[in-house]
C-alpha positions in Angstrom: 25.9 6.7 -9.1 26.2 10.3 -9.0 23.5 12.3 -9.4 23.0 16.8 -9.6 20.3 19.2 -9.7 21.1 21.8 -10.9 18.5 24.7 -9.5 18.9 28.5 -11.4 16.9 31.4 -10.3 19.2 34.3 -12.0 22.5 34.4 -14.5 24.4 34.9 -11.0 22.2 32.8 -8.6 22.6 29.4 -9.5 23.1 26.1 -7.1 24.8 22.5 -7.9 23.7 19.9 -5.7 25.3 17.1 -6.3 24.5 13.5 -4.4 26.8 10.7 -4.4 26.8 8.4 -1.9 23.3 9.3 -0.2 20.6 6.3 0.0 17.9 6.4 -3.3 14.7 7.4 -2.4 12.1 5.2 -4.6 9.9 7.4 -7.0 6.4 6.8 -4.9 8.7 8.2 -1.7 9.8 11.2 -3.9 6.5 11.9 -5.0 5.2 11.7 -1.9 7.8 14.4 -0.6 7.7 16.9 -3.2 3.6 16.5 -3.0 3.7 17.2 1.2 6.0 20.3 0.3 3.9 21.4 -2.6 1.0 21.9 0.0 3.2 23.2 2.9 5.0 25.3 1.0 1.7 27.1 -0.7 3.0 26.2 -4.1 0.3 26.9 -7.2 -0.7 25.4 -10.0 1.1 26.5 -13.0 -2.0 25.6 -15.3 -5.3 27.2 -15.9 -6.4 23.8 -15.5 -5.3 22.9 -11.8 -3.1 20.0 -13.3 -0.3 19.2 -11.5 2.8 17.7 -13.1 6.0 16.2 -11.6 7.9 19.0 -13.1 5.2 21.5 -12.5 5.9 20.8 -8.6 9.5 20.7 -9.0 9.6 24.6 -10.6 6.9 25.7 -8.5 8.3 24.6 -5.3 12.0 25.5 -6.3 10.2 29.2 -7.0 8.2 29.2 -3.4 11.0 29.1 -1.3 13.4 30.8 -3.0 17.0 31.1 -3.5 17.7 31.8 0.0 16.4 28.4 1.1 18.5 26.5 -1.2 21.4 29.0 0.5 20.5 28.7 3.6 19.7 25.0 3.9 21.7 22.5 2.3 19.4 19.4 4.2 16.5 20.7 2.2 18.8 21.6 -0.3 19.9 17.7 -0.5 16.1 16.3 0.1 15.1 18.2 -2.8 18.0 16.9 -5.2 16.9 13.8 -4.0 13.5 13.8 -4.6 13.5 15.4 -8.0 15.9 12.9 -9.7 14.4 9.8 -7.8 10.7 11.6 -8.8 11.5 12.6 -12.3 13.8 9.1 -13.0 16.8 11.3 -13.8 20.4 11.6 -12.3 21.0 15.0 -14.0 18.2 18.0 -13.8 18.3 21.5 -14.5 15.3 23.5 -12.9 15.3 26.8 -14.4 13.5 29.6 -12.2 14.1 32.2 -14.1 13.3 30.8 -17.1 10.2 28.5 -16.2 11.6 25.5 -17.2 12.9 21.5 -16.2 15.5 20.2 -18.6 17.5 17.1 -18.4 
């Protein structure tokens, strides 16, 4: 199955990962990762509230490190991909920096 993340931080800075072929991570795995990079990333909370989503943690951490990770680290790159579709329970997911906003 092949699954893409699709991760935009500006109308010219946009990245396709695409995974095909790479082992499934199971959705208590991917939780676990994006949760562990969350903290060591110092992500926020996007609500008043301190309530974390899934998708909260996907934007927040996609916003924490930045286009220039995603550039400058495709095995990050890939472990996110990874994570958010196996997390989320989609193979296609558009995380809109720029915007504020996880579509699929």
């Amino acid at each position: 199955m092949r699954e893409e993340v699709f991760v935009r931080f500006a109308r010219d800075r946009e990245f396709e990962l695409t995974l095909s072929g790479h082992a499934l991570l199971a959705p208590d795995a991917a939780r676990h990762w994006l949760d562990e990079q969350f903290v060591a990333n110092d992500c926020q909370p996007l609500r008043a509230s301190g309530k974390v989503l899934t998708v909260d943690k996907v934007l927040a951490l996609a916003a924490a490190v930045g286009a220039e990770r995603f550039a400058q680290d495709a095995a990050w790159a890939a472990a996110f991909a990874r994570a958010v579709t196996a997390a989320l329970g989609r193979p296609m997911v558009r995380v809109d920096v720029e915007a504020s906003a996880v579509t699929f």
